[in-house]
ChimeraX commands (.cxc) that place a marker at each C-alpha (Angstrom):
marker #1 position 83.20,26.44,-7.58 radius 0.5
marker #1 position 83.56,25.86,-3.58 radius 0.5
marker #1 position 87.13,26.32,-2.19 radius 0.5
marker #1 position 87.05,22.92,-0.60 radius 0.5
marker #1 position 85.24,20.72,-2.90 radius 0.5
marker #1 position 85.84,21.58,-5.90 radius 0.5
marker #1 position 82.24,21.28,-6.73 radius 0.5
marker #1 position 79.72,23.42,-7.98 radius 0.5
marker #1 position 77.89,25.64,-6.14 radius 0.5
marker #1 position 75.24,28.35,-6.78 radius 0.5
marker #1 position 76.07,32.09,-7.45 radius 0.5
marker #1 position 74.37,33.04,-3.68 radius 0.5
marker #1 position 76.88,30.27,-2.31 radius 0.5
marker #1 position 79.86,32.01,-4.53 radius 0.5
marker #1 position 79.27,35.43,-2.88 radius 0.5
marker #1 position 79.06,33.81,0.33 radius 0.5
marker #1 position 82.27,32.26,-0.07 radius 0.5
marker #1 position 83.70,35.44,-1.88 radius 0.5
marker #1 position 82.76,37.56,1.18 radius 0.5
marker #1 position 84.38,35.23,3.57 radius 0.5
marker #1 position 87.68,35.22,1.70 radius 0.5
marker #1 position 87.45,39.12,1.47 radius 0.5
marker #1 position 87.06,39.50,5.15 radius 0.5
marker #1 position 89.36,37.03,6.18 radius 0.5
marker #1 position 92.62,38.15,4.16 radius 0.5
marker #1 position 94.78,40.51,5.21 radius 0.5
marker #1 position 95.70,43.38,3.51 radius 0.5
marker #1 position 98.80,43.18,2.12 radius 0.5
marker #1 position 99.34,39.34,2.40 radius 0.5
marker #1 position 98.48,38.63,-1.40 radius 0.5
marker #1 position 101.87,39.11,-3.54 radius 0.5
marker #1 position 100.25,40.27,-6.46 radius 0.5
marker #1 position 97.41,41.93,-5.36 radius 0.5
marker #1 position 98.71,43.83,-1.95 radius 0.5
marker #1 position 95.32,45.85,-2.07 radius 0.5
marker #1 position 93.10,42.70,-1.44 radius 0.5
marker #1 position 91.63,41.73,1.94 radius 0.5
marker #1 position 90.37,43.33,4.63 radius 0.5
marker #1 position 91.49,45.17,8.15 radius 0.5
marker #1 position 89.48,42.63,9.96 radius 0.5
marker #1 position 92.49,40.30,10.78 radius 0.5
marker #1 position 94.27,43.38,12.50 radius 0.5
marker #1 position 91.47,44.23,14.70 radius 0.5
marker #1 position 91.21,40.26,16.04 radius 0.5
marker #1 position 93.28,40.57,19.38 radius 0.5
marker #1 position 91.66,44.22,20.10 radius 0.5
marker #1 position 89.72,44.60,22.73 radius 0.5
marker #1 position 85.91,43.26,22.16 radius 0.5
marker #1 position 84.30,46.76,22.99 radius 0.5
marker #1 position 81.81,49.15,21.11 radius 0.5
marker #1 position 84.85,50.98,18.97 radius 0.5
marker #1 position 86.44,47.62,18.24 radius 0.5
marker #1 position 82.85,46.38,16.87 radius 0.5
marker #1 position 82.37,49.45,15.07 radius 0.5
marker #1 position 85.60,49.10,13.65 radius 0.5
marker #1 position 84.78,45.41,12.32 radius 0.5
marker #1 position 81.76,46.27,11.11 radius 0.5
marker #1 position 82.93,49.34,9.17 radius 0.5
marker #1 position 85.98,47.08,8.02 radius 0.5
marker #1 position 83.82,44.32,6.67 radius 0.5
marker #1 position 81.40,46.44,4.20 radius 0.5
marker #1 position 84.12,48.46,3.02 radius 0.5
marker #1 position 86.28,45.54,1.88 radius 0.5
marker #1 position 83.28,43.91,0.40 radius 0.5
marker #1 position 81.88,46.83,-1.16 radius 0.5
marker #1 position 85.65,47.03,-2.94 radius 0.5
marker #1 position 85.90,43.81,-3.79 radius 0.5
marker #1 position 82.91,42.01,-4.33 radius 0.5
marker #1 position 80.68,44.15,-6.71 radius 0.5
marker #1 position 77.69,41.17,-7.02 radius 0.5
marker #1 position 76.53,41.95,-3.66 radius 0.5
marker #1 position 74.68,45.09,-1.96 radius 0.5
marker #1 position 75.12,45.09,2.03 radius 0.5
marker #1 position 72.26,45.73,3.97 radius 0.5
marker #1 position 73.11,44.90,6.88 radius 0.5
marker #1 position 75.97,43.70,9.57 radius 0.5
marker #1 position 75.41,42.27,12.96 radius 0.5
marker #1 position 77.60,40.66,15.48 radius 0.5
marker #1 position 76.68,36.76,16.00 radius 0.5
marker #1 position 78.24,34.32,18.66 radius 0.5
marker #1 position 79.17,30.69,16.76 radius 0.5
marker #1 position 78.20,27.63,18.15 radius 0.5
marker #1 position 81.62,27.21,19.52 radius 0.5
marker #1 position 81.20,30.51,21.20 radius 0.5
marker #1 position 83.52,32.54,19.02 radius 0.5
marker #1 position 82.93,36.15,17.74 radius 0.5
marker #1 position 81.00,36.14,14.00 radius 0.5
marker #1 position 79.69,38.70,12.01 radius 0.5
marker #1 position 76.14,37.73,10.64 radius 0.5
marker #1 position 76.31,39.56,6.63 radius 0.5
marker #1 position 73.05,40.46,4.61 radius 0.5
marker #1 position 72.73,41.98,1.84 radius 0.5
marker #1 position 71.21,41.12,-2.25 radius 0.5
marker #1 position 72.56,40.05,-5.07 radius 0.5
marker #1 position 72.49,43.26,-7.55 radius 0.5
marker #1 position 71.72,40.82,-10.76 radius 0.5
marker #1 position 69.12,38.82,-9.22 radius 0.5
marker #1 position 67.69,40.79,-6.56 radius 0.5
marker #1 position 68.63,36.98,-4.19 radius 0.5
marker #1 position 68.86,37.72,-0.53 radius 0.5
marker #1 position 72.37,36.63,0.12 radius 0.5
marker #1 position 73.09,35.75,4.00 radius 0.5
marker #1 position 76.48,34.50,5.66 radius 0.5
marker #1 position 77.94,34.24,9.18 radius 0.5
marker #1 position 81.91,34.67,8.83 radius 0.5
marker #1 position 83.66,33.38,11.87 radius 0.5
marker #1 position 85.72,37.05,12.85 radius 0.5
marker #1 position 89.16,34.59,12.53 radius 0.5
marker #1 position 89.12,33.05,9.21 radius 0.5
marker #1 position 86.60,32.04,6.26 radius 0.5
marker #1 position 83.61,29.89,6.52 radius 0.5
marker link #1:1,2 radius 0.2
marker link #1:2,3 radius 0.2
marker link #1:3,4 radius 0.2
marker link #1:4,5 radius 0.2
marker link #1:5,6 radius 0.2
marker link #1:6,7 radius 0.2
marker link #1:7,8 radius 0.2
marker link #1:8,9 radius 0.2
marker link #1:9,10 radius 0.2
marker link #1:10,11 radius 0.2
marker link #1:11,12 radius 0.2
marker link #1:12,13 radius 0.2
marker link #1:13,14 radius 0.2
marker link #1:14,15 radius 0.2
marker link #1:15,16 radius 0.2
marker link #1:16,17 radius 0.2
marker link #1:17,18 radius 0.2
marker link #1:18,19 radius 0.2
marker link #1:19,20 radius 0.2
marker link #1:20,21 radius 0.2
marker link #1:21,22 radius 0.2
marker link #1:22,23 radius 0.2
marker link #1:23,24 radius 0.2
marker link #1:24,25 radius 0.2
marker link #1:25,26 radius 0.2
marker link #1:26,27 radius 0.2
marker link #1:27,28 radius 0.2
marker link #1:28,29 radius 0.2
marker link #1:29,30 radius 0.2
marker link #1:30,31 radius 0.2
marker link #1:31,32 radius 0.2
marker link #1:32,33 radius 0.2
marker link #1:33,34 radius 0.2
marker link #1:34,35 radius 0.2
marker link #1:35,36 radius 0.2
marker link #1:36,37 radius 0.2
marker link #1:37,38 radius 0.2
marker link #1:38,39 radius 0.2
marker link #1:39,40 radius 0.2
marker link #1:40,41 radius 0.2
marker link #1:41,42 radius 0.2
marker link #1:42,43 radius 0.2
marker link #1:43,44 radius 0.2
marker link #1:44,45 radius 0.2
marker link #1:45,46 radius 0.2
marker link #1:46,47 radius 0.2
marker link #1:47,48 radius 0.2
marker link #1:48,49 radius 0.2
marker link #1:49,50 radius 0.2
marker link #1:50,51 radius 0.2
marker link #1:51,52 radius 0.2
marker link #1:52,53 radius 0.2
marker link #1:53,54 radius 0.2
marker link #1:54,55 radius 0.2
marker link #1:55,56 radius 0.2
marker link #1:56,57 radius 0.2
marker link #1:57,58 radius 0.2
marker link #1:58,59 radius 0.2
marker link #1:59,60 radius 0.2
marker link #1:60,61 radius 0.2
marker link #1:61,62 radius 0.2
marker link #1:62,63 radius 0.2
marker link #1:63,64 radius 0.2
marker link #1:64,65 radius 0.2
marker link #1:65,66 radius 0.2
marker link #1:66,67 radius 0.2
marker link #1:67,68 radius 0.2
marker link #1:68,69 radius 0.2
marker link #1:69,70 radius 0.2
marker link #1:70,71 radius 0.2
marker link #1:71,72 radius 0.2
marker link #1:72,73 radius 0.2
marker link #1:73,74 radius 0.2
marker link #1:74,75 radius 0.2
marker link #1:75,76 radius 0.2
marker link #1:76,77 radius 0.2
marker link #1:77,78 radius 0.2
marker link #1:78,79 radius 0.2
marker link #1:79,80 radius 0.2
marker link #1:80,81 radius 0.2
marker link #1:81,82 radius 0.2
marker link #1:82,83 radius 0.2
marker link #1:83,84 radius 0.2
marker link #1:84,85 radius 0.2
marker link #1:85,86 radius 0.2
marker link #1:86,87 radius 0.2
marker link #1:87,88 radius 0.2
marker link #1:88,89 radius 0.2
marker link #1:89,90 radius 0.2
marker link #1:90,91 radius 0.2
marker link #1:91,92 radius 0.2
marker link #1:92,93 radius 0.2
marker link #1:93,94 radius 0.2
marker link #1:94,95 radius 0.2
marker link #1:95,96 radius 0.2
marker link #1:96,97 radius 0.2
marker link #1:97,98 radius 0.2
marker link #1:98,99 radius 0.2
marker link #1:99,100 radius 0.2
marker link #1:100,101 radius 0.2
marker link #1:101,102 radius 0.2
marker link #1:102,103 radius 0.2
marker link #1:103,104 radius 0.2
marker link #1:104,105 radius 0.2
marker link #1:105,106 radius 0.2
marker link #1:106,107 radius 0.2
marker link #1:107,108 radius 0.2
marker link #1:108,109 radius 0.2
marker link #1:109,110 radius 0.2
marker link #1:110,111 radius 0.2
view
């Protein structure tokens, strides 16, 4: 179901959608699941250097890899938004299907 519509939407779109809630949540904001999330919203006012990247990148497939089993990362790149904001361009496959599955996650927040 998407978070905003309330509609349906395909299992690639779920994962999508999945992934940016992951990355976007910070650990230990959830009250009953203080585990959840991802270190990406502590590394957002660090500086935007080669460790700092490294860092986001390393955050972002470890949190997925936790908490989204459906997906296999292949890859994670650094993007610029059309707004000119800081992204991080996720690829990976959907285990069941074998379904590329390809999002951009905006470095402050979900999609």
């Amino acid at each position: 179901m998407n978070a905003a519509t309330g509609r349906t939407i395909s299992r690639a779109d779920h994962i999508s959608q999945s992934m940016g809630k992951i990355l976007a949540t910070p650990i230990g904001s959830r009250v009953m699941r203080r585990d959840f999330g991802s270190l990406i919203p502590a590394l957002i006012d660090q500086p935007l250097n080669a460790a700092t990247i490294l860092r986001t990148y390393s955050a972002a497939v470890v949190a997925i890899q936790q908490w989204e089993p459906r997906v296999k990362i292949t890859e994670v790149r650094r993007a610029v938004t059309a707004d000119g904001k800081f992204a991080l361009e996720i690829h990976g496959v959907d285990r069941k299907s074998g379904e590329p599955i390809n999002t951009t996650v905006p470095a402050g927040g979900a999609q």
